[in-house]
N, C-alpha and C positions, 0 to 999 in steps of 0.2 A: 531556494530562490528568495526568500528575505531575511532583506540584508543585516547582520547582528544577532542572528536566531541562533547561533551556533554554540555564543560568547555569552548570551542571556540563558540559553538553556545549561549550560555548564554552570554558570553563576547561581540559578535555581537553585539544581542539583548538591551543589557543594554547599547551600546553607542549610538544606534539611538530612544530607546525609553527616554519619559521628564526624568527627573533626581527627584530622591526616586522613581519612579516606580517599580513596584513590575517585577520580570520576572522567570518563574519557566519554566524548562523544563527537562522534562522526558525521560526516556531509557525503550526501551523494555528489559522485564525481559527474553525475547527469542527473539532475530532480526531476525530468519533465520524464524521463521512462523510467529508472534504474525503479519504481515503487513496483511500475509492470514487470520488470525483472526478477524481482525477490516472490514475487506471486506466481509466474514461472517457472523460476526453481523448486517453490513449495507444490506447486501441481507435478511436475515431473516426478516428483519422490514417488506420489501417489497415482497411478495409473487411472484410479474411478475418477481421478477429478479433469483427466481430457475432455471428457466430454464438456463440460459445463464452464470450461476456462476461455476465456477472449485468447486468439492470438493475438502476434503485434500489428500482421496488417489487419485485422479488424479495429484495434484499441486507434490507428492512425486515418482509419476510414470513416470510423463510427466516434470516435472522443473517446476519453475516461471515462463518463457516465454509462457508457453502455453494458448493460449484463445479458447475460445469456438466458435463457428461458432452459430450465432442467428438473428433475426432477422433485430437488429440495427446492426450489425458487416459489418466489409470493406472487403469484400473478397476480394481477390486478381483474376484479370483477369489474366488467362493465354496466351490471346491475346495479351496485353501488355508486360508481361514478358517473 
């Protein structure tokens, strides 16, 4: 979603990598979910990680900030805060 990110990060790329190396890089064809999607697919692989994964209508009800509360998660002490 900004705009020239694509064309700058390819330009990066190709000055630090050897010279004729090859450097391709892609754009989501949706920035605003497809990152919820690849997170998704990488829970799906993994069965233990249902539990502790946002669906879509949670990530659409609740925003991109929101995490789930699970077993490896930081709660936050109320003692401290």
């Amino acid at each position: 979603m900004l705009p020239q990110l694509a064309s700058r990060l390819h330009n990066e790329l190709v000055s630090i990598r050897p010279c004729h190396s090859q450097v391709c890089v892609y754009t989501a064809r949706d920035p605003v979910i497809d990152s919820w999607r690849g997170a998704r697919r990488c829970a799906n692989m993994n069965p233990a990680c249902t539990s502790s994964s946002v669906t879509a209508a949670e990530y659409w009800e609740m925003g991109g900030a929101y995490l789930k509360e699970h077993s490896a998660s930081n709660r936050a002490n109320s003692s401290v805060l």
